[in-house]
PQR file with spaces between the fields and no chain letter, atoms N, CA, C, O and H, PARSE charges and radii, in Angstrom:
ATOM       1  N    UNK     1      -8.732  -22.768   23.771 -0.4000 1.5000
ATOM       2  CA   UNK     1      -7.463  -22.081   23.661 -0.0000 2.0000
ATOM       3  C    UNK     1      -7.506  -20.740   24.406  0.5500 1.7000
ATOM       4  O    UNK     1      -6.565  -20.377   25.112 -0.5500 1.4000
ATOM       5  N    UNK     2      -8.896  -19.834   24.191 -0.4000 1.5000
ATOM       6  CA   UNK     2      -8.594  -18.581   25.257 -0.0000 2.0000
ATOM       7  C    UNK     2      -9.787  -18.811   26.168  0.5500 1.7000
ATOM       8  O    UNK     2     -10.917  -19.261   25.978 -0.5500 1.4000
ATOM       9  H    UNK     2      -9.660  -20.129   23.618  0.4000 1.0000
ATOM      10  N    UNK     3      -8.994  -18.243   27.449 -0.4000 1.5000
ATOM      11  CA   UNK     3      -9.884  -18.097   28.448 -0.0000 2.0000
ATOM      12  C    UNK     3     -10.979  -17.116   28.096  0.5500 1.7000
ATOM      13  O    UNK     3     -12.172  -17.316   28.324 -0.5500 1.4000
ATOM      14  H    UNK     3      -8.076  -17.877   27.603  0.4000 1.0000
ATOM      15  N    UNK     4     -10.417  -15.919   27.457 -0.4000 1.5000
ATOM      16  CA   UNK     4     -11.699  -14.896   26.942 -0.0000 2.0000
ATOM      17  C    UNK     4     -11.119  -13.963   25.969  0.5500 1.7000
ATOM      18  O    UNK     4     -10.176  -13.203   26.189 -0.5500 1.4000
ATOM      19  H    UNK     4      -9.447  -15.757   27.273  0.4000 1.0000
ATOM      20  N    UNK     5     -11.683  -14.073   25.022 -0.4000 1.5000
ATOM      21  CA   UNK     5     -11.608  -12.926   23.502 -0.0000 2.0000
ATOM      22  C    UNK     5     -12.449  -12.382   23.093  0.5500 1.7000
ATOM      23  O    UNK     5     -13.537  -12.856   22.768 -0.5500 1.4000
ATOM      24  H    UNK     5     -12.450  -14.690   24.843  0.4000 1.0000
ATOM      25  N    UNK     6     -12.001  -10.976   23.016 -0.4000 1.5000
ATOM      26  CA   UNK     6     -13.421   -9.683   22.836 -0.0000 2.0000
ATOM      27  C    UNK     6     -12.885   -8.407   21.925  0.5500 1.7000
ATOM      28  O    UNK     6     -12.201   -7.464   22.323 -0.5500 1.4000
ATOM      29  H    UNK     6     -11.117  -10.591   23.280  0.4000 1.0000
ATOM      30  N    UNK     7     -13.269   -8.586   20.911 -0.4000 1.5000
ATOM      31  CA   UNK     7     -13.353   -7.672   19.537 -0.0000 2.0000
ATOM      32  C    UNK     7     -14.042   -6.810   19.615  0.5500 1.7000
ATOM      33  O    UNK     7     -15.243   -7.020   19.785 -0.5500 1.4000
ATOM      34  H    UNK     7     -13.825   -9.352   20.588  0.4000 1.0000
ATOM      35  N    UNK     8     -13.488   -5.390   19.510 -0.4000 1.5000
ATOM      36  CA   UNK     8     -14.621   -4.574   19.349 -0.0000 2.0000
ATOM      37  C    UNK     8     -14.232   -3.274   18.072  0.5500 1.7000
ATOM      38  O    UNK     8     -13.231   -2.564   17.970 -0.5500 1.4000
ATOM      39  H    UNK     8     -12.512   -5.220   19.372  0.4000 1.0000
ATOM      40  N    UNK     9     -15.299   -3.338   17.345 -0.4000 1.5000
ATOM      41  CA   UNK     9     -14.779   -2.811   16.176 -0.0000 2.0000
ATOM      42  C    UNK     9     -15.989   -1.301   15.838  0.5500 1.7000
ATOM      43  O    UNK     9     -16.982   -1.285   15.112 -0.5500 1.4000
ATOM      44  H    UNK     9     -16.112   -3.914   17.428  0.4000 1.0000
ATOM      45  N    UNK    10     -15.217    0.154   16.940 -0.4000 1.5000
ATOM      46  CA   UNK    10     -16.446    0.759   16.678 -0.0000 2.0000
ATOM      47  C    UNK    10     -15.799    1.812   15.267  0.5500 1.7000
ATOM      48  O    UNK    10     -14.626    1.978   14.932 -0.5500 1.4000
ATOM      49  H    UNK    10     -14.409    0.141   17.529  0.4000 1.0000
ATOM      50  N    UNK    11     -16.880    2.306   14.749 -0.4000 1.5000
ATOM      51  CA   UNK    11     -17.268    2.889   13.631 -0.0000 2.0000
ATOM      52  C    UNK    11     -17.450    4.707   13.974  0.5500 1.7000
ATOM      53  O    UNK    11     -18.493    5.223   14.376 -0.5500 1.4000
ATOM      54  H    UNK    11     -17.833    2.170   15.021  0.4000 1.0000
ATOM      55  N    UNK    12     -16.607    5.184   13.791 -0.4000 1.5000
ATOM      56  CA   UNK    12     -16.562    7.083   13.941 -0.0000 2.0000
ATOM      57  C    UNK    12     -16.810    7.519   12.837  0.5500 1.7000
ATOM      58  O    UNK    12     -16.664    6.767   11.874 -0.5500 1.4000
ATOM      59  H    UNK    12     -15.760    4.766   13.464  0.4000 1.0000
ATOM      60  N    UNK    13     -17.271    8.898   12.642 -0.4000 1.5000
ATOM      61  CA   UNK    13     -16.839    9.846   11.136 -0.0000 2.0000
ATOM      62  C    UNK    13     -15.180   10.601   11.561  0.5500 1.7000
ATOM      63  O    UNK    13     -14.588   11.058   12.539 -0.5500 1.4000
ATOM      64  H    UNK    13     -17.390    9.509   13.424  0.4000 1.0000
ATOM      65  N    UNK    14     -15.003   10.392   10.318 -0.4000 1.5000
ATOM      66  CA   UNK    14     -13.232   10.748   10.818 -0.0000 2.0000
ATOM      67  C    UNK    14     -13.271   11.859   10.317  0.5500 1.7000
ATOM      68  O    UNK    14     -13.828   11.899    9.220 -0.5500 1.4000
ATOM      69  H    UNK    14     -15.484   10.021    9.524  0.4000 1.0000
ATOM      70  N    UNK    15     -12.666   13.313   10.933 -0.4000 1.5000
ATOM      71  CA   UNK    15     -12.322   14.551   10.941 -0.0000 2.0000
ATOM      72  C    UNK    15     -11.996   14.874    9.168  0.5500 1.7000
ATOM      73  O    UNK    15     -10.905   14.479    8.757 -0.5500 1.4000
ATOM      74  H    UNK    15     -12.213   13.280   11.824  0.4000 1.0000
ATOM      75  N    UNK    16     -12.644   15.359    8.479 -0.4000 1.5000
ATOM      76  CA   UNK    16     -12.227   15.883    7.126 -0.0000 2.0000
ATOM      77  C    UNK    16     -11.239   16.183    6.654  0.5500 1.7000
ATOM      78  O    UNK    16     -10.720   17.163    7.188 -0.5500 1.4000
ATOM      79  H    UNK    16     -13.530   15.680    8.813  0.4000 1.0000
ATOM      80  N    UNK    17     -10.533   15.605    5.565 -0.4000 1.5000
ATOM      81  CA   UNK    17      -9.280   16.164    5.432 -0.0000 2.0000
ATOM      82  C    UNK    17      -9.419   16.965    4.021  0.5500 1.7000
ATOM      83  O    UNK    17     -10.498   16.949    3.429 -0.5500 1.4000
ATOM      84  H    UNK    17     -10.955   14.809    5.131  0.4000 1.0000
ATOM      85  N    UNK    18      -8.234   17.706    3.469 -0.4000 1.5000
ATOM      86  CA   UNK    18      -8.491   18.135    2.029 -0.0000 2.0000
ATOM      87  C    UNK    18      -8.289   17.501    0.950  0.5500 1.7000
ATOM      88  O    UNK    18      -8.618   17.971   -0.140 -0.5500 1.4000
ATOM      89  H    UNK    18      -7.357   17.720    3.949  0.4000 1.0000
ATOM      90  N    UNK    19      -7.619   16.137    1.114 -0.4000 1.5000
ATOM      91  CA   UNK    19      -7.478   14.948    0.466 -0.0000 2.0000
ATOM      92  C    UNK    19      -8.793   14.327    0.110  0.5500 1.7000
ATOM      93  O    UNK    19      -9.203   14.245   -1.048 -0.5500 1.4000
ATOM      94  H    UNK    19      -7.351   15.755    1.998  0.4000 1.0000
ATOM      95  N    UNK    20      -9.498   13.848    1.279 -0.4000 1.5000
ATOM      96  CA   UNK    20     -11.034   13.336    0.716 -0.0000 2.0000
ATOM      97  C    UNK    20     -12.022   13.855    0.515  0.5500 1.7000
ATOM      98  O    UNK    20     -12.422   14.739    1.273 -0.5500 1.4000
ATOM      99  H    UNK    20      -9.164   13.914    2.220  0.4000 1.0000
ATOM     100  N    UNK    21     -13.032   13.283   -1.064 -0.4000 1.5000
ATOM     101  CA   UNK    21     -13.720   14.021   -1.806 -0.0000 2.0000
ATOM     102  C    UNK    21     -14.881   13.740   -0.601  0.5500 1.7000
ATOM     103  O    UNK    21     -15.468   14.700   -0.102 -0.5500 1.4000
ATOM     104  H    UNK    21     -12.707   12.565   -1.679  0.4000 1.0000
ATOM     105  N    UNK    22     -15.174   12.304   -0.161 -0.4000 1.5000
ATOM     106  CA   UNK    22     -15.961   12.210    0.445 -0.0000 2.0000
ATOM     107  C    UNK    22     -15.896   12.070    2.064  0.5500 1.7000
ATOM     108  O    UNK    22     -14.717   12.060    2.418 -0.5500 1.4000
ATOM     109  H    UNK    22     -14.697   11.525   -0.566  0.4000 1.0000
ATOM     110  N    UNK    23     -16.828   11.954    3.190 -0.4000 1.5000
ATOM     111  CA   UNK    23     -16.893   11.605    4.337 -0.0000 2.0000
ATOM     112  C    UNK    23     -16.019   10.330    4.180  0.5500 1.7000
ATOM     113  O    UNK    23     -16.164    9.388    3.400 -0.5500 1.4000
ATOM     114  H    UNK    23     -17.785   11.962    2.903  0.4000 1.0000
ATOM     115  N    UNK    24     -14.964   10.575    5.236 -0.4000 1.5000
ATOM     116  CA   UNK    24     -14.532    8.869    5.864 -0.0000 2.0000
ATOM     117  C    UNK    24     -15.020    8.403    7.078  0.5500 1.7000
ATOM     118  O    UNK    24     -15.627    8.964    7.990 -0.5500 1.4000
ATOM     119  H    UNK    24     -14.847   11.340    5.870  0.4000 1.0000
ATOM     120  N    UNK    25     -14.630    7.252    6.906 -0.4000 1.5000
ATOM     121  CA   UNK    25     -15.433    6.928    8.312 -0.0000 2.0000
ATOM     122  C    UNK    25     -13.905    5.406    9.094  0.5500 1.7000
ATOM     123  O    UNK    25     -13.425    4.348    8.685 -0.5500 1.4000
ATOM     124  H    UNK    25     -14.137    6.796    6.165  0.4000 1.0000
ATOM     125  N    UNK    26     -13.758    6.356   10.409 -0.4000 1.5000
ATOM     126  CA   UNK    26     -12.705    6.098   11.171 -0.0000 2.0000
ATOM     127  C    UNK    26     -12.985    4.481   11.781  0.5500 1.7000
ATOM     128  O    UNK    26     -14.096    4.378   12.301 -0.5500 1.4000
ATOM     129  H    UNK    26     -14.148    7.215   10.741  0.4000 1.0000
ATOM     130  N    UNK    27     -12.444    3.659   11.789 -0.4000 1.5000
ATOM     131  CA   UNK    27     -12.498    2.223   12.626 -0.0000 2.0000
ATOM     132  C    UNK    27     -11.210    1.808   13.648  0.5500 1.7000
ATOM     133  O    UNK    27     -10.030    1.639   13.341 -0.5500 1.4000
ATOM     134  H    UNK    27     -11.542    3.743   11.366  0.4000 1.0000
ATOM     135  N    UNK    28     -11.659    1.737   14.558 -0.4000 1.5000
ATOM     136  CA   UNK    28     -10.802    1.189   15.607 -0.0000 2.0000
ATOM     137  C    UNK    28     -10.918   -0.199   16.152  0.5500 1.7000
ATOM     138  O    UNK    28     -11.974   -0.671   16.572 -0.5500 1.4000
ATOM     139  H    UNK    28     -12.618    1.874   14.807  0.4000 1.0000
ATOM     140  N    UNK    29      -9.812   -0.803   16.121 -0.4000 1.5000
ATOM     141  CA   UNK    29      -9.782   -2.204   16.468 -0.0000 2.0000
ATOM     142  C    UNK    29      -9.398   -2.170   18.562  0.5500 1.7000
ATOM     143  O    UNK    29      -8.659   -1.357   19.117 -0.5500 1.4000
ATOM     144  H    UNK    29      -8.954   -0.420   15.779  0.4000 1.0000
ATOM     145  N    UNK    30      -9.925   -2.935   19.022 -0.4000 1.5000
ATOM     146  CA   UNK    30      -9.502   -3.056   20.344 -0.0000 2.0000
ATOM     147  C    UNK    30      -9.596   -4.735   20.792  0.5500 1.7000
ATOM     148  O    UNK    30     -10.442   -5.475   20.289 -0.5500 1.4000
ATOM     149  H    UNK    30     -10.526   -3.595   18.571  0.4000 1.0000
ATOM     150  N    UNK    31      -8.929   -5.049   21.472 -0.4000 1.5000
ATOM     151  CA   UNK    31      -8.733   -6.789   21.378 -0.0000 2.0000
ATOM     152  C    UNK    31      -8.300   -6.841   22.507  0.5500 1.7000
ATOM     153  O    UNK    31      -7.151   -6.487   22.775 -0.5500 1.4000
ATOM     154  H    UNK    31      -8.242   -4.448   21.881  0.4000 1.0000
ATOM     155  N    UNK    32      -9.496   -7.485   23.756 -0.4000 1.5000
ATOM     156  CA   UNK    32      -8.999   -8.112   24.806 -0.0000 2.0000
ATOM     157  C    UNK    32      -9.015   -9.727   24.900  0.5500 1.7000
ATOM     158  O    UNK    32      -9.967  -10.316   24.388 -0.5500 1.4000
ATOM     159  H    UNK    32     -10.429   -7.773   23.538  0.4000 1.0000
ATOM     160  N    UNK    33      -7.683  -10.681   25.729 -0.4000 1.5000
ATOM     161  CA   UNK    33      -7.739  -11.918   24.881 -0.0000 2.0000
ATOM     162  C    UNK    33      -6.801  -12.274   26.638  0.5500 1.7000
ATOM     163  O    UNK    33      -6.199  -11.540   27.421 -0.5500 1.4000
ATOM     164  H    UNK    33      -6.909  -10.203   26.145  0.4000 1.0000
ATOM     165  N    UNK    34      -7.072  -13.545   26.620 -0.4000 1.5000
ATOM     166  CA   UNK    34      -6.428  -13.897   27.708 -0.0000 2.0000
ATOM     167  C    UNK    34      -6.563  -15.547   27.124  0.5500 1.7000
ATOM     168  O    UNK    34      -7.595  -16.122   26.779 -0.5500 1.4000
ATOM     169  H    UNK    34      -7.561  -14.142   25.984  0.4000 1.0000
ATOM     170  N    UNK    35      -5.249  -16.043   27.143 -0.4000 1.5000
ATOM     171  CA   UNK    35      -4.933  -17.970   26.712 -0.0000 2.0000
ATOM     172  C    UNK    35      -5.454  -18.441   28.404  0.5500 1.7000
ATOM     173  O    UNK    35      -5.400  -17.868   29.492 -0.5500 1.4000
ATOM     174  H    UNK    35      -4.410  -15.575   27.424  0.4000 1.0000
ATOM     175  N    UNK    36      -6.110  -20.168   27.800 -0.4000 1.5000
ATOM     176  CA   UNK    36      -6.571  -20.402   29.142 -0.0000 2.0000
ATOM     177  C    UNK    36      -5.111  -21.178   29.097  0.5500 1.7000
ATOM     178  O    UNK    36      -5.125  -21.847   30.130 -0.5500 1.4000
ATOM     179  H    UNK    36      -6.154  -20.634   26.916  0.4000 1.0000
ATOM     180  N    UNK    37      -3.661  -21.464   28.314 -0.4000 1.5000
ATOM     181  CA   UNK    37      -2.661  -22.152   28.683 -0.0000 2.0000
ATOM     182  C    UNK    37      -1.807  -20.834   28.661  0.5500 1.7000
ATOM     183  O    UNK    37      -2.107  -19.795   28.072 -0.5500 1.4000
ATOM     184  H    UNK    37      -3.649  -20.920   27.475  0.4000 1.0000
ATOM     185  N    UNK    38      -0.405  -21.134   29.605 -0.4000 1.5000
ATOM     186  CA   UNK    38       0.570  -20.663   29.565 -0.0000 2.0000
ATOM     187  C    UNK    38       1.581  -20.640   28.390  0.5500 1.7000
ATOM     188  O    UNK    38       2.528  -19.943   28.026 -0.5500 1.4000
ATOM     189  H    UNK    38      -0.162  -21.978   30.083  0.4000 1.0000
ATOM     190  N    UNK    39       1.084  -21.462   28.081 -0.4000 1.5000
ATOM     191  CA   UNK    39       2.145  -22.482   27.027 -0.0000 2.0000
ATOM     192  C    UNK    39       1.708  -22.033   25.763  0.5500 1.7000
ATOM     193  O    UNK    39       2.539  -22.048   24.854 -0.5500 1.4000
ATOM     194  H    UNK    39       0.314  -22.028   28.377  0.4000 1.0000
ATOM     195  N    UNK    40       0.272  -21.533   25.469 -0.4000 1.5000
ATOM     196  CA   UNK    40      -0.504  -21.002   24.243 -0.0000 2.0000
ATOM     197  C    UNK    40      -0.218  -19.706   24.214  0.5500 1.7000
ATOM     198  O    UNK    40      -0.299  -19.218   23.087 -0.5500 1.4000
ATOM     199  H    UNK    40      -0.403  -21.520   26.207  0.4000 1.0000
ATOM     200  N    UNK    41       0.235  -18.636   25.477 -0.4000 1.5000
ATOM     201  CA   UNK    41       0.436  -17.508   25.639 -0.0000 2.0000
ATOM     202  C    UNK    41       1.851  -16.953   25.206  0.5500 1.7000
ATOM     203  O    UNK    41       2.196  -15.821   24.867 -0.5500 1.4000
ATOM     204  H    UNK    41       0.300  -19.033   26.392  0.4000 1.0000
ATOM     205  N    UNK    42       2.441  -17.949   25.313 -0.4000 1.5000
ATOM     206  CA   UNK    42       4.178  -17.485   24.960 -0.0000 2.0000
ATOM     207  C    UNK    42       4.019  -18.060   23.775  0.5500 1.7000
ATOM     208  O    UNK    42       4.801  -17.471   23.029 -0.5500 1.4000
ATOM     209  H    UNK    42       2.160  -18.869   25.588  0.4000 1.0000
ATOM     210  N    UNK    43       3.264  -19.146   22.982 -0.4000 1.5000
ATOM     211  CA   UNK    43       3.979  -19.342   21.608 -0.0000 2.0000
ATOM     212  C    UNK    43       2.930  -18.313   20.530  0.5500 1.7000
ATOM     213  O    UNK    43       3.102  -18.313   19.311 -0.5500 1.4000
ATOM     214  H    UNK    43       2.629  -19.625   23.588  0.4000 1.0000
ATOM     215  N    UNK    44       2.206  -17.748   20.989 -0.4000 1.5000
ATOM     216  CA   UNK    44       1.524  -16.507   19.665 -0.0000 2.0000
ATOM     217  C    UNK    44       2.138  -15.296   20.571  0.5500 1.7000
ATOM     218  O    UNK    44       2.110  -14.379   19.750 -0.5500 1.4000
ATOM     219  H    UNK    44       2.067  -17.748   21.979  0.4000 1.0000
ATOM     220  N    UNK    45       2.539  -14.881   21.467 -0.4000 1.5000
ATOM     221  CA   UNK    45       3.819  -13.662   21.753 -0.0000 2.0000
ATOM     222  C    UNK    45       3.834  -13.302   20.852  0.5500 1.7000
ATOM     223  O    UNK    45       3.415  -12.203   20.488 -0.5500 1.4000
ATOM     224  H    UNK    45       2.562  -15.626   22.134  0.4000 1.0000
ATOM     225  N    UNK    46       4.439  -14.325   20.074 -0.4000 1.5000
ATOM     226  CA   UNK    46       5.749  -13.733   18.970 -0.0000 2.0000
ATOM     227  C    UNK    46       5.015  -13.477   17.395  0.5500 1.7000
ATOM     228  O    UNK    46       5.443  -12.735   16.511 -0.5500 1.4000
ATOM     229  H    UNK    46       4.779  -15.218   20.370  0.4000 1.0000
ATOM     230  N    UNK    47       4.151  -14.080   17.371 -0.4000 1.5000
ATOM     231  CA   UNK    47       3.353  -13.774   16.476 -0.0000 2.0000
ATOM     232  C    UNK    47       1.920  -12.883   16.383  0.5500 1.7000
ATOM     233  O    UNK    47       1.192  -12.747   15.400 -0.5500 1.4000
ATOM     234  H    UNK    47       3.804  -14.683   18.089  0.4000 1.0000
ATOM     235  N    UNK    48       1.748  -12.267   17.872 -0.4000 1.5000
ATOM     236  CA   UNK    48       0.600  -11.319   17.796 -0.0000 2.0000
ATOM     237  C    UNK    48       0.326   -9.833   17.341  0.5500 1.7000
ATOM     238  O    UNK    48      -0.674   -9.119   17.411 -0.5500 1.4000
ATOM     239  H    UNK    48       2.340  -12.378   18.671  0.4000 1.0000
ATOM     240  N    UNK    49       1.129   -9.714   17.029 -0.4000 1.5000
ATOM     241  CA   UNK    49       1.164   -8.478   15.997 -0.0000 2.0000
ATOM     242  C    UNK    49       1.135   -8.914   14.571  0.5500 1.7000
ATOM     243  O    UNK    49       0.336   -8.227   13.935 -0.5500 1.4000
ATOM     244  H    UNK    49       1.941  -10.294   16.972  0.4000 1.0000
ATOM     245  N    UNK    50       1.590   -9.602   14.026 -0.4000 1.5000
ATOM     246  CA   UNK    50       1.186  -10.026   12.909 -0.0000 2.0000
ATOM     247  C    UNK    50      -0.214  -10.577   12.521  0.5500 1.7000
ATOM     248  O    UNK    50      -0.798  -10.206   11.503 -0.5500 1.4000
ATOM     249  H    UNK    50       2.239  -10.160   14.543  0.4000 1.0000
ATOM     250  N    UNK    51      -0.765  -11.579   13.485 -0.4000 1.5000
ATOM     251  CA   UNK    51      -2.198  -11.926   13.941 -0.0000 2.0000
ATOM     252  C    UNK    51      -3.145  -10.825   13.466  0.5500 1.7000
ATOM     253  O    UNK    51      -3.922  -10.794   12.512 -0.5500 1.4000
ATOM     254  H    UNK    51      -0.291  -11.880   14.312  0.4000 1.0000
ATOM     255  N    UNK    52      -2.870   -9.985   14.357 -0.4000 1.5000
ATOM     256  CA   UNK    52      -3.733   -8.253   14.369 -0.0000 2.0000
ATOM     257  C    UNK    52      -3.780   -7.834   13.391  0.5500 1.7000
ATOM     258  O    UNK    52      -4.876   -7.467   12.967 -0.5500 1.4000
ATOM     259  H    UNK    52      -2.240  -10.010   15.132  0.4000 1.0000
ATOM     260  N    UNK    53      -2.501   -7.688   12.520 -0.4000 1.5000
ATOM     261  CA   UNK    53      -2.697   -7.139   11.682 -0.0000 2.0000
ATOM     262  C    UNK    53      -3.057   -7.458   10.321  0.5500 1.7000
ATOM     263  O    UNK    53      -3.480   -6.766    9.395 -0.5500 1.4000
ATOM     264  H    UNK    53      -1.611   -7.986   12.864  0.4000 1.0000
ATOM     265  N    UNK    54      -2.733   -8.896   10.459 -0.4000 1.5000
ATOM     266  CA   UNK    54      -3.870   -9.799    9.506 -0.0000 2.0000
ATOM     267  C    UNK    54      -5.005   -9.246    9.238  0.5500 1.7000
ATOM     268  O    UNK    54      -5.477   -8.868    8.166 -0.5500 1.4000
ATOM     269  H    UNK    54      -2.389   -9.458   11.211  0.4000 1.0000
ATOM     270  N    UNK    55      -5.667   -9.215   10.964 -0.4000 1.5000
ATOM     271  CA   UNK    55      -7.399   -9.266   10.679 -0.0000 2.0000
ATOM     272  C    UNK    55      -7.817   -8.212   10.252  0.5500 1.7000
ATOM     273  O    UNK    55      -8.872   -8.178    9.620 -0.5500 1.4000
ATOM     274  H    UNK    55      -5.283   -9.521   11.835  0.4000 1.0000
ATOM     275  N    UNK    56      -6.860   -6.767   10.575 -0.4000 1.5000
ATOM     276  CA   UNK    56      -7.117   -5.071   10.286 -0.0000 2.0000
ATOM     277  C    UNK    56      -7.263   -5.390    8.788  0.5500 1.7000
ATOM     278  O    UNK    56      -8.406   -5.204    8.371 -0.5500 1.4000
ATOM     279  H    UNK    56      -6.002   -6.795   11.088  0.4000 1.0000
ATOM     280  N    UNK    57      -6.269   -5.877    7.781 -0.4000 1.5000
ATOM     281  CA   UNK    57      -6.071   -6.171    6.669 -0.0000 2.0000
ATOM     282  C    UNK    57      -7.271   -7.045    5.585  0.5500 1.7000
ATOM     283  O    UNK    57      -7.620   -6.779    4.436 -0.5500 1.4000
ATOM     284  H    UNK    57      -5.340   -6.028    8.120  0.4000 1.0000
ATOM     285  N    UNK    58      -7.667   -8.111    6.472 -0.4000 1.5000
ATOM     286  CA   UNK    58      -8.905   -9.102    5.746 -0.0000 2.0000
ATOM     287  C    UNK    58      -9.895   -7.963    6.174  0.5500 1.7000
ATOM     288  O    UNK    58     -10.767   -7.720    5.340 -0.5500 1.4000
ATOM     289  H    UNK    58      -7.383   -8.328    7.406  0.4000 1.0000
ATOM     290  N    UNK    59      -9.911   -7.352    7.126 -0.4000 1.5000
ATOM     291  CA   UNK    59     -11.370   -6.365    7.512 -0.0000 2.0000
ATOM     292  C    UNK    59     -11.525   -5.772    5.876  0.5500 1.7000
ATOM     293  O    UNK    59     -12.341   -6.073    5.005 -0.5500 1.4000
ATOM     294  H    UNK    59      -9.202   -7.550    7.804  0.4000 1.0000
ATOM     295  N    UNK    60     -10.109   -4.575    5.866 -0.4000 1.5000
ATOM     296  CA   UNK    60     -10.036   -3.593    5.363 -0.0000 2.0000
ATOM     297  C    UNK    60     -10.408   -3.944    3.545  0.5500 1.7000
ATOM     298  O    UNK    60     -10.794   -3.066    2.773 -0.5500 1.4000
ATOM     299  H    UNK    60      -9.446   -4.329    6.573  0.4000 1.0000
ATOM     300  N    UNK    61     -10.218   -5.174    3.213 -0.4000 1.5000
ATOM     301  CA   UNK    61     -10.001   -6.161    1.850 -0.0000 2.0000
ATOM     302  C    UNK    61     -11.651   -6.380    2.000  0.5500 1.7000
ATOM     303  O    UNK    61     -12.290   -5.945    1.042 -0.5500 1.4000
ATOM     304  H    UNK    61      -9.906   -5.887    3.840  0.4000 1.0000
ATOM     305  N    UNK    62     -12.200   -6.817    2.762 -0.4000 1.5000
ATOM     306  CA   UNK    62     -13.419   -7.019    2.670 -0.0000 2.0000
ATOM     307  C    UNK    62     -14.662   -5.680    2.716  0.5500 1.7000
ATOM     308  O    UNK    62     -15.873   -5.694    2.492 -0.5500 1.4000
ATOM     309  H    UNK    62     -11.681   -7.170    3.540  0.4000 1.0000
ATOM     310  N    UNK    63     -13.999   -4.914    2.995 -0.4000 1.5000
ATOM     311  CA   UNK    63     -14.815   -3.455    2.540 -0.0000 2.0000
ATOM     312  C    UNK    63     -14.539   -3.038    1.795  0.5500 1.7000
ATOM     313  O    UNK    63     -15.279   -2.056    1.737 -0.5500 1.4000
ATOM     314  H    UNK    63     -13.016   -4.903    3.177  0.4000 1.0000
ATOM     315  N    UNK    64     -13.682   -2.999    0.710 -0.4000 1.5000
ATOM     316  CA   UNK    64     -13.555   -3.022   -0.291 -0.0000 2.0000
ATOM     317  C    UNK    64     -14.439   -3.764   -1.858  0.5500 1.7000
ATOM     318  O    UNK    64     -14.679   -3.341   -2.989 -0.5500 1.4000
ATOM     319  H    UNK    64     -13.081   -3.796    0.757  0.4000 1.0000
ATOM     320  N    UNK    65     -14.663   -4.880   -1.207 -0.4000 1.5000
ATOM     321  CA   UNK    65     -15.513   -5.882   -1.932 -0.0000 2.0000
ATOM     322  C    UNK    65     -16.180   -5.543   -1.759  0.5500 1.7000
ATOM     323  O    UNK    65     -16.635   -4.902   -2.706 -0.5500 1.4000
ATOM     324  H    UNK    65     -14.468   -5.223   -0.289  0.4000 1.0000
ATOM     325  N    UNK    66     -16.994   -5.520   -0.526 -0.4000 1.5000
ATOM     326  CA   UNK    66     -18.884   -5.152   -0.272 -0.0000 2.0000
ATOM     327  C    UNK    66     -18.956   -3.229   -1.248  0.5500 1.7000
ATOM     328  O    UNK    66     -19.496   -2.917   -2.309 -0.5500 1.4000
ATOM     329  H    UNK    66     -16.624   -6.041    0.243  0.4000 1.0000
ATOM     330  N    UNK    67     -18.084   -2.317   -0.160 -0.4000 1.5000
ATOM     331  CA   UNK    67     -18.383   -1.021   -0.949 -0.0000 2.0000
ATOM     332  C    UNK    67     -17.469   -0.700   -2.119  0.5500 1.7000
ATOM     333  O    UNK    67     -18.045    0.054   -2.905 -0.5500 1.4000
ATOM     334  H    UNK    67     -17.646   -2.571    0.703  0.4000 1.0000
ATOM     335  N    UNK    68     -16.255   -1.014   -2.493 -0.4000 1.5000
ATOM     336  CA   UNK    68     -15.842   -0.467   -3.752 -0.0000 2.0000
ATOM     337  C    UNK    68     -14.511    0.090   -2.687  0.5500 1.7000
ATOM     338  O    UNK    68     -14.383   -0.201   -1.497 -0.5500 1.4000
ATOM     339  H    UNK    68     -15.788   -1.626   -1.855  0.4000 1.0000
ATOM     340  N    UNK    69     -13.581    0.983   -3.536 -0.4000 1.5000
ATOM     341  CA   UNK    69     -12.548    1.952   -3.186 -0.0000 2.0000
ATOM     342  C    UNK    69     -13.434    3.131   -3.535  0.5500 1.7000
ATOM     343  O    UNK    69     -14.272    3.215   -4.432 -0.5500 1.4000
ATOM     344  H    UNK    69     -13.685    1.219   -4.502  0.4000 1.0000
ATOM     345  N    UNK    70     -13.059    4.042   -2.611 -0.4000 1.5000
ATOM     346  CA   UNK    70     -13.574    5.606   -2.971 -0.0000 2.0000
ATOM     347  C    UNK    70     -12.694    6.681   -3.225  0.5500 1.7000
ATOM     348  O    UNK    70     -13.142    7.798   -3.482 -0.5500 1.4000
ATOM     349  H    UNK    70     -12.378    3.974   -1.882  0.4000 1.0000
């Protein structure tokens, strides 16, 4: 289905705010993706933002489980 898909999920300390007791730590999603069909490329269009933000979401749900809420 893709010619090439590349996730990259790096890990910062995020700037202190007066809100958090503790260090946060910043994550950025970046997603390069190319369909090897034309035809695969126009029908998730319409749904690739939702896609994305799925996975930000299962990420964010699953660090939760492993570390807790802080």
């Amino acid at each position: 289905m893709f010619r090439h898909l590349s996730t990259i999920w790096p890990f910062s300390p995020a700037p202190p705010t007066p809100q958090a007791a503790a260090p946060q730590t910043r994550v950025d999603l970046y997603l390069a993706y190319a369909f090897a069909s034309p035809i695969h490329a126009a029908a998730i269009q319409t749904v690739w933002d939702k896609v994305s933000a799925l996975m930000v979401e299962k990420f964010e749900q699953r660090v939760r489980e492993v570390h807790g809420t802080r």
